[in-house]
N, C-alpha and C positions, 0 to 999 in steps of 0.2 A: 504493500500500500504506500511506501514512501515513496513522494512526491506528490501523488495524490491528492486532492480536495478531499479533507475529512468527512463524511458521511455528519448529517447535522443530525440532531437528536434533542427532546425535550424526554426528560424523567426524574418520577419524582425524588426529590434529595431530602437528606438528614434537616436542614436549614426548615423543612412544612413546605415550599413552594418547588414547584419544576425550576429546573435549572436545562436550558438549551446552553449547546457550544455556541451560540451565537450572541450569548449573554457576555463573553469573552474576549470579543471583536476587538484587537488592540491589544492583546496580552497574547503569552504563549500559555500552550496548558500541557500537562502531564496527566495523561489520561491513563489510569491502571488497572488491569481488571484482575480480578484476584477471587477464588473459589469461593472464600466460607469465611463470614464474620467467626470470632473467637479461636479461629484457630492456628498451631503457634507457626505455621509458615506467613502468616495472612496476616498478625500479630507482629510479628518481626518487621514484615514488611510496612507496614502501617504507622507503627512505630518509628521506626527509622524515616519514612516520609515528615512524620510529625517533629523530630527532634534537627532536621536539615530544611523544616520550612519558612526558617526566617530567611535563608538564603536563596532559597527558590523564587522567592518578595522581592529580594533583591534584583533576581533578574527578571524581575516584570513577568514573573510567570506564578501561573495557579496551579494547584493541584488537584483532581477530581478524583475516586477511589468507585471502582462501580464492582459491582457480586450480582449475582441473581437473591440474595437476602432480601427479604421486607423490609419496613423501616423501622419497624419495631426492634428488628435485631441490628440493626446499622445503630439506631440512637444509643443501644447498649452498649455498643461495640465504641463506638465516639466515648460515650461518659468514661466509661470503663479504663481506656487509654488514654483520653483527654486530647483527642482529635482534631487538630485546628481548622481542618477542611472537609468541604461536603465529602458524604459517600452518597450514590445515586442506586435506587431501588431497578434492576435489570429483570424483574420476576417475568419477562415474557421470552429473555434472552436476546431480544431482536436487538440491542447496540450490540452486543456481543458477537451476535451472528453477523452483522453490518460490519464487524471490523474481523473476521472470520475466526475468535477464537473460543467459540462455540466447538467444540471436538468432540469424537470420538478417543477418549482415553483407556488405557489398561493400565489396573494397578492389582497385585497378588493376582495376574492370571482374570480379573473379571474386566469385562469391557460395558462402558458406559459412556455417556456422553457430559460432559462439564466443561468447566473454562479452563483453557491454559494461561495460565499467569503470564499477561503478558502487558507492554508498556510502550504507549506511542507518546511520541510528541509531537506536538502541532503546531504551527506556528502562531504570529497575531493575523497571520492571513487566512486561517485555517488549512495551512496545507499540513501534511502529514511529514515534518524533516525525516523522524528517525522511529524506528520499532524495536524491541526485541519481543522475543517469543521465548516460552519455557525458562523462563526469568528464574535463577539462580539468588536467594533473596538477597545473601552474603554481597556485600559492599554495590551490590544494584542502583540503591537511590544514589551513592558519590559518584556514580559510573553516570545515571543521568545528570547531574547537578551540572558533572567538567564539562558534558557534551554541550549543553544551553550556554555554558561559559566560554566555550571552546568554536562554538557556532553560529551563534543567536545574539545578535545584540539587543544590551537590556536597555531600553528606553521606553 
């Protein structure tokens, strides 16, 4: 999908109101999808977004966190950590599926379908700069941070 015009999207967020990527117009965002509120890969990662989000502010960039969760377990999930940015309710899958990491997964031998953890960024123009897929939680968000610094000018 890099290079691409990001797929636009309204859904509802942790914040009580829809949040569209178009809400964003002028900022870069970090868009991360990630399986399952409370748990410790998702936690980790969540974490570490939240504890490197003053610098992410820094470069004129937001950060959005999206799960197939309700909001009910998103709000927990925020309190719980202390979360300074939305998470977005995916319970139909359709962004997930829109930015295609909607999968077939196998784990112990069963196969099902879930999110791949995965992380795009986008620009203030909405295009899609940079992706990973099957995101490795370990030093992930400094690995985004350098790329927006190393890429992106913050204004």
């Amino acid at each position: 999908m890099r290079g691409k015009k990001a797929p636009d999207f309204s859904l509802p967020a942790s914040t009580g109101e829809n949040i569209s990527l178009s809400d964003y117009a002028g900022k870069n965002v970090v868009l991360y999808f990630y399986p399952k509120d409370m748990t410790p890969g998702c936690t980790t990662q969540a974490c570490d977004f939240r504890d490197w989000s003053a610098d992410f502010e820094k470069e004129n960039t937001r950060i959005l966190g999206v799960s197939p969760d309700p909001l009910e377990s998103h709000q927990k999930f925020i309190e719980k950590n202390e979360l300074p940015f939305p998470l977005l309710a995916d319970e139909n899958k359709e962004l997930a599926d829109a930015f295609g990491v909607w999968q077939l997964k196998k784990n112990f031998g069963k196969e099902y379908m879930g999110i791949v953890r995965s992380t795009f960024i986008i620009d203030k123009n909405g295009t899609i700069v940079e992706e990973w897929d099957n995101v490795k939680v370990k030093n992930h968000v400094e690995e985004t941070l350098q790329y927006i610094k190393d890429h992106l000018k913050s204004s």
